[in-house]
N, C-alpha and C positions, 0 to 999 in steps of 0.2 A: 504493500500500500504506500509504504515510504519512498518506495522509486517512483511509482508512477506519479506519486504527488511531485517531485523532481523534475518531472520528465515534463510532465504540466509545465512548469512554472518555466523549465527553460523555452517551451513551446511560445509560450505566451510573453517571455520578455522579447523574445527574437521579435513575433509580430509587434511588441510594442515598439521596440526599434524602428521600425518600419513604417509604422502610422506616426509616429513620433514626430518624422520628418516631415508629413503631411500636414500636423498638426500646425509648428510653428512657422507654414509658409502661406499662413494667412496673412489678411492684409493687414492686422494689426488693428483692427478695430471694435467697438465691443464684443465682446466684453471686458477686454485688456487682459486676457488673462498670460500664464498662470496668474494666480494669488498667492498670497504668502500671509504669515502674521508678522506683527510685528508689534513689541507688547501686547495691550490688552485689544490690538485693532486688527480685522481682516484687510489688504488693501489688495488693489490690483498692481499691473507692473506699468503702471501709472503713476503708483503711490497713492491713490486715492482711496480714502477710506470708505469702506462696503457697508452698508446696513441692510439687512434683510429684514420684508413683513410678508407673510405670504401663508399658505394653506398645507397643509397633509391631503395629498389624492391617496386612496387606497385605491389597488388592485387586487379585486379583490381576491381572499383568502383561496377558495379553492379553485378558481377559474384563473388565474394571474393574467387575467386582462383588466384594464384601467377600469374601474364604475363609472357607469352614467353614457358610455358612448352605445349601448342600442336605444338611448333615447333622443340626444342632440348630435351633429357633428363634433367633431373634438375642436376644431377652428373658432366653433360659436363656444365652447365651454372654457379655452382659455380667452375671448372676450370678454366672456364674465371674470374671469380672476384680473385679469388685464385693466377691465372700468373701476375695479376697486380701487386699485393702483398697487396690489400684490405684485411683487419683484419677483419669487421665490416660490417651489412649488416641491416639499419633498413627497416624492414619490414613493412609495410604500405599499407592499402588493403585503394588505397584510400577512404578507412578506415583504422588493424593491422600489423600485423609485415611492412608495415604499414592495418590498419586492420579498420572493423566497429563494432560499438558494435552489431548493426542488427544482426551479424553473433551465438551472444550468444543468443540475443532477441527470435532466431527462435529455437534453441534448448530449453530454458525453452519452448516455446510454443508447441513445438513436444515431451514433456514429457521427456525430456533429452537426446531424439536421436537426431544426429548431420545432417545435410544436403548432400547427396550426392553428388560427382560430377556433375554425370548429371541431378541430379535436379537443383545444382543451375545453371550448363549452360543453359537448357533449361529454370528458371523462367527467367533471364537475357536473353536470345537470342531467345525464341521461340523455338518448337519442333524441323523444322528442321535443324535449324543453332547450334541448343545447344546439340542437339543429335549428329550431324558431328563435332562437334568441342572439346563434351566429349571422344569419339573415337579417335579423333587423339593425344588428350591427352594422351591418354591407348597406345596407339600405340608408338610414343614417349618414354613412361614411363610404361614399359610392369611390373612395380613391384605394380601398381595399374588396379583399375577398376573401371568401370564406377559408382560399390557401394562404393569405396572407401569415408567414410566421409573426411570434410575438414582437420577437427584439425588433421585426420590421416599424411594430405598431408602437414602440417606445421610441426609435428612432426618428420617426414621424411626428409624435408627440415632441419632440426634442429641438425639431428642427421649427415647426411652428410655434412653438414655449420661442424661440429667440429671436422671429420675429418682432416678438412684442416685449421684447426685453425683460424676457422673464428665465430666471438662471431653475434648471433640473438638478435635485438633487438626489439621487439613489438612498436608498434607506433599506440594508439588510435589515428585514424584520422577523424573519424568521426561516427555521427551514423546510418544515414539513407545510405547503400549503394551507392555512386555516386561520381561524381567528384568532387571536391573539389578543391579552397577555395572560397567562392566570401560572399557578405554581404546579400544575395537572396538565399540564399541555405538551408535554415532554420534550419541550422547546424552548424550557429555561435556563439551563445554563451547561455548558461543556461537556461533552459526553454525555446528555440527555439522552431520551429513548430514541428523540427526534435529530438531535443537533451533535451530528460527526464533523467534529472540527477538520478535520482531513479537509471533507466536502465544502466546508464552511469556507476555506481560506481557498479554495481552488476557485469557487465563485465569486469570492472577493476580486479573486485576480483575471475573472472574464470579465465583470463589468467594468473596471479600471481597464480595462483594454477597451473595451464598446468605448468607453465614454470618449474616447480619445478623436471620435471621428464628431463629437459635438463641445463646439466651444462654449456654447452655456451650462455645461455640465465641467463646474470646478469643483466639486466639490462630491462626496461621498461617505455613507456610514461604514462603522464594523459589523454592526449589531445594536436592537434596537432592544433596550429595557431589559438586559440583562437580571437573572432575582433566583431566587432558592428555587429547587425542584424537591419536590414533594414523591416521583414517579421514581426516584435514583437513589441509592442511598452510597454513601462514602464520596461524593463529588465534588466534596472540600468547597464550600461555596466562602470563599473568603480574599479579601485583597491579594495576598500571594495569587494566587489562581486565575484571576481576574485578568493582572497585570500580565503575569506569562504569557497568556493569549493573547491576551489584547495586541501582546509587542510584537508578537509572531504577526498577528495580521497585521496590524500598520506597515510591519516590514516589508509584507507579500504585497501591497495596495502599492509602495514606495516604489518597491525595486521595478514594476508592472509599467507605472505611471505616475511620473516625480511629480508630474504638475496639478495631482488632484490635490485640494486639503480634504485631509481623514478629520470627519468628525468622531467622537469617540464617547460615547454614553456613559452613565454613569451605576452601578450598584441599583437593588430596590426597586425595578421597575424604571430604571433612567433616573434615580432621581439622587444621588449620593457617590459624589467624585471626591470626595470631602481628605481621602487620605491620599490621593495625590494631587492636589492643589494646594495643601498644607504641608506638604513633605512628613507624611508621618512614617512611622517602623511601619511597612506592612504587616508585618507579623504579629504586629498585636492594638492596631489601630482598629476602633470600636466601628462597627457597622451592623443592621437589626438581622436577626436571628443567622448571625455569621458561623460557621464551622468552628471552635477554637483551635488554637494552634498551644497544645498543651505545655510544650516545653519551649515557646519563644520568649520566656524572660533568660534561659540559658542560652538563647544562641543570638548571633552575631544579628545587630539589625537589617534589615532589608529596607533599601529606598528605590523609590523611584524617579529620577531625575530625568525630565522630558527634555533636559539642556542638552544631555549626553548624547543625545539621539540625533542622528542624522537626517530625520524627518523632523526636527523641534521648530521647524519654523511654516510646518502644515498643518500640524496638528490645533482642530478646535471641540472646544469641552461644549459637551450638550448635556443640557436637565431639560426634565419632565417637572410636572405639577399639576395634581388632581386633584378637586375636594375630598375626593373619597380613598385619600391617603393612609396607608395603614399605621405609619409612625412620625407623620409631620401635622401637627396642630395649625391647620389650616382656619380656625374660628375666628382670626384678626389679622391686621393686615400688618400690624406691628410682630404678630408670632411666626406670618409669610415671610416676611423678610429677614426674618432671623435664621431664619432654616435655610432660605436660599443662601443667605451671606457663607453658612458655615457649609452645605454642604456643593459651595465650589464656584459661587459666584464671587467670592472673595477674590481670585484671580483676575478682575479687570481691574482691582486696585481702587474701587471703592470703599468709602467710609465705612465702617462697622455700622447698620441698625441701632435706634433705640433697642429692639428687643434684645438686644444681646445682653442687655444689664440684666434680663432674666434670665434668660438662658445659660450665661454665662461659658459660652461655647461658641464664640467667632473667631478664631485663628486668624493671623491673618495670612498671605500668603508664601507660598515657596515662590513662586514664578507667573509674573504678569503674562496671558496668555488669552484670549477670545472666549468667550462664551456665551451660547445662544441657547434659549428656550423653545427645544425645538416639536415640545407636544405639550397642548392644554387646552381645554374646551369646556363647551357650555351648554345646554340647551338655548337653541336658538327662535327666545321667545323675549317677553318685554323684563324678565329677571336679570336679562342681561347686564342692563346698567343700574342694578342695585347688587347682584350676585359679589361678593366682598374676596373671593380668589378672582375671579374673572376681574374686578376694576383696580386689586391691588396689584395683578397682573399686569393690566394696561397702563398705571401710573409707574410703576417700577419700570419699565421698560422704554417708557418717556425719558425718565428723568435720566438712566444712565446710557440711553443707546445700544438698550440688547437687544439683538437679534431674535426674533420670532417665527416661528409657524402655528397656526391653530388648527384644532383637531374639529371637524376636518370640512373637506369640500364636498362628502358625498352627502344628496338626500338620501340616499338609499343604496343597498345592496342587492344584486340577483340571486346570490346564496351568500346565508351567513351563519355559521353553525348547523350546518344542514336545512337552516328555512331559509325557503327560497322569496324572494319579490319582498324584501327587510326595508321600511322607512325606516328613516334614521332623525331624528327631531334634533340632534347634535348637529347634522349637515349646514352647510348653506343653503346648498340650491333646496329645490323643492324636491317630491320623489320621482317625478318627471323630468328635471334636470332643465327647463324652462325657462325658470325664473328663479328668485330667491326665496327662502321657506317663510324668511320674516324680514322683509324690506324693510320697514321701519328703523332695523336694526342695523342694517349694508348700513344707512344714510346717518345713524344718530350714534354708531358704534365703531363701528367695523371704517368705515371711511375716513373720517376724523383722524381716527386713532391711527392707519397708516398714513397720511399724508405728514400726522405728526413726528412721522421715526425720518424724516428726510429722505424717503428711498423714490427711484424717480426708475421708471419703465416706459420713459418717452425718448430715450436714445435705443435703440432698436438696431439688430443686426442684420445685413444689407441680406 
């Protein structure tokens, strides 16, 4: 398994070589990329500093094609993210863009042919739900067919995303096609029933080669919401464990494709980077229901220093934050921001919260470095602008220039947890994909509050 995971990676550098060249003989206009960091700011090779507002699209879990496109074109569906003034759009098949690694797993197994549409409708839906639902797709979106492979329909989506100056961001979110996140899903943490790291880091290193042929894609995950598995037992779920992987992939993502920045999640569900932004021992730095590490008051300490790395100046830190948190006191907006400070927003070199006089737990940081919030959501109804994580969210993120995506852009799902035809009240759009689910809230929330981050998707890729 060790070789041929070798054999991969040397496959996949060569072509990156290759496209590499391609890459940089553009005319040099947006998006300016590569990007780089630099302290706590993403910039381009302009030097201009990046600020992202934008949405999570899922694709969905067991079909890993994008939601919403057998009801609108996808041209009209990034006009919608486009009039908000959304820059930004991670993709996430609850799995990539956001995405599963399943979806590469099936192509090395099909000899390096990709899955068709309506193949994967119909392995996802049955003949005749997948077969009516591939058609109305093509119907929709008469610039494909029902042979259309995936990576074509992402590439497409990539190419019109840069049109309108809006940047793709891949988002491993899981491996085995499905819904996602819980502790039973056997796709929580390394060596799950679901998640062969082997597999994991070989699809790291296909789509860091895809991306290379779309220049609004600078950027990409490890893995999304990393957290305890409940299916596995002995899988050491703790910072050593964490970090080892993690470094492996950033490495595989590096060596593939220098010019992506690796975003890199945090502990909990994405929501606790807390012991490397503070430089603590891994081995005995506190994190909720972590593995112990019995005898790490006797051995040497472990750190991790993102300086040391040859990738230190791509790497950007992403959290999560959900009301319905299982160890963060979301009740006030003074207790929200004490938790974000400690566990890893500390890194953009902001002042410590008032709450941290209670808490008494904000470190400050090892290493100024980016970090963006890159899941959180709401039901999208008139709670919006009273809901107290939702608007300490959207002042916190004002005041200091953090990067955002909100969860999410789908009204609805075609399958989701085995039920098929799922509105989604969390979506923007409607379950039609038409309009918006709660206008009111585009015009008195959602607009406002991007135009306020400074991000602008009116310089557009020729």
């Amino acid at each position: 398994m060790l070789g041929l995971f070798v054999l991969t990676f040397a496959v996949i550098a060569v072509r990156a070589a290759r496209s590499a060249k391609r890459q940089r003989q553009s005319d040099g206009g947006w998006p300016y990329g590569p990007f780089h960091t630099s302290g706590r700011d993403i910039v381009n090779s302009k030097g201009d500093k990046i600020t992202w507002a934008g949405v999570n699209w899922p694709l969905s879990g067991e079909t890993m094609i994008p939601e919403g496109l057998e009801h609108a074109f996808v041209d009209d569906i990034l006009n919608m993210v486009a009039s908000v003034g959304f820059n930004f759009v991670r993709m996430r098949v609850l799995p990539l863009p956001p995405y599963a690694i399943q979806m590469i797993d099936e192509i090395y197994s099909h000899g390096g042919v990709d899955v068709t549409l309506e193949q994967a409708m119909i392995s996802a839906l049955g003949t005749d739900n997948g077969t009516k639902l591939a058609a109305a797709v093509v119907s929709k979106n008469p610039i494909w067919t029902a042979s259309t492979p995936r990576f074509k329909i992402w590439s497409d989506i990539a190419r019109l995303a840069a049109r309108k100056g809006i940047y793709i961001h891949p988002d491993a979110h899981v491996s085995k096609a499905q819904a996602c996140c819980s502790h039973t899903d056997g796709d929580a943490w390394f060596k799950d029933v679901n998640f062969n790291t082997t597999n994991w880091k070989r699809g790291l290193m296909y789509v860091a080669n895809w991306a290379r042929n779309h220049t609004n894609i600078v950027s990409m995950s490890l893995r999304n919401a990393p957290r305890e598995s409940w299916s596995v037992g002995g899988l050491e779920y703790n910072w050593q464990t964490f970090v080892g992987n993690m470094t492996t992939a950033a490495e595989a993502v590096h060596q593939t494709n220098p010019d992506l920045l690796i975003t890199w999640g945090g502990l909990q569900f994405g929501e606790d980077l807390s012991a490397l932004t503070s430089g603590k021992n891994l081995l005995t730095a506190p994190c909720y229901h972590c593995t112990a590490i019995r005898d790490a008051r006797r051995r040497d300490p472990v750190y991790f220093a993102l300086a040391n790395q040859t990738w230190a100046n791509k790497v950007v830190w992403e959290l999560h934050l959900f009301a319905g948190s299982e160890d963060i006191d979301t009740g006030s907006c003074r207790m929200i921001e004490a938790a974000l400070y400690r566990n890893g927003f500390n890194a953009l070199g902001i002042p410590a919260p008032a709450g941290c006089n209670i808490t008494t737990d904000c470190p400050s940081p090892r290493r100024l470095t980016p970090v963006i919030l890159s899941e959180f959501g709401h039901v999208q109804d008139a709670t919006l602008n009273t809901d107290i994580v939702q608007n300490c969210i959207k002042e916190y993120t004002k005041r200091y220039g953090v990067s955002w995506s909100m969860w999410s852009l789908a009204g609805s799902y075609r399958v989701k947890s085995g039920v098929q035809g799922v509105s989604d009240p969390w979506g923007l759009t409607d379950a039609n994909w038409t309009g918006w689910r709660y206008p009111e809230g585009i015009e008195t929330h959602w607009r406002p509050w991007v135009a306020s981050m400074g991000t602008s998707n009116a310089t557009k890729a020729s």
